[in-house]
C-alpha positions as CSV (number, residue, x, y, z in Angstrom):
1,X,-164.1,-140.8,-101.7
2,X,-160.6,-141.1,-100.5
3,X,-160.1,-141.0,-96.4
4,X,-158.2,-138.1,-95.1
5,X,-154.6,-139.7,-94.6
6,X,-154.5,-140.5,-98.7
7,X,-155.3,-136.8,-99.5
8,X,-152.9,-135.9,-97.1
9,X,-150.4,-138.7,-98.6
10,X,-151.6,-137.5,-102.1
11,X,-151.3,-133.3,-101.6
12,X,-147.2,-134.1,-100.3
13,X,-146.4,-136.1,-102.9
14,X,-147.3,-133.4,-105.5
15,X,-145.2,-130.5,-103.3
16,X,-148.5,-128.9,-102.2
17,X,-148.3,-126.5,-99.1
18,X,-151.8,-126.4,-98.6
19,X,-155.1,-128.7,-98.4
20,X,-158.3,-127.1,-98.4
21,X,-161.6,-128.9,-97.7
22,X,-165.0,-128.3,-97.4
23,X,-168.3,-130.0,-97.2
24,X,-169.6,-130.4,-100.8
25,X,-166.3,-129.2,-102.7
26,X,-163.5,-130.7,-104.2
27,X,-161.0,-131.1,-102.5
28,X,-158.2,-128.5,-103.5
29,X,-153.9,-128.1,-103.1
30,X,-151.9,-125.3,-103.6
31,X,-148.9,-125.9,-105.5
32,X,-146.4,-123.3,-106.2
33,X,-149.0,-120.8,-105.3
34,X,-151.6,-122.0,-107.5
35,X,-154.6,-123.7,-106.6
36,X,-155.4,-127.1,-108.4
37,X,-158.3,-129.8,-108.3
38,X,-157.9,-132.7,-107.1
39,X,-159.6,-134.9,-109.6
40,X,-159.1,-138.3,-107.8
């Protein structure tokens, strides 16, 4: 599992405006709207 600041690092580099998180869920960005998986 990556710590916080790389999917924080990670979601910017991609453009995302948003990072959601949750116990037990993939963590997800929105990009251009659209909500994507972050398969990392």
């Amino acid at each position: 599992m990556k710590t916080f600041p790389e999917l924080l690092k990670f979601a910017v580099d991609l453009g995302a405006s948003d990072l959601h998180m949750s116990t037990g869920s993939i963590p997800m960005i929105r990009v251009d709207g659209r909500m994507k998986k972050l398969n990392i």
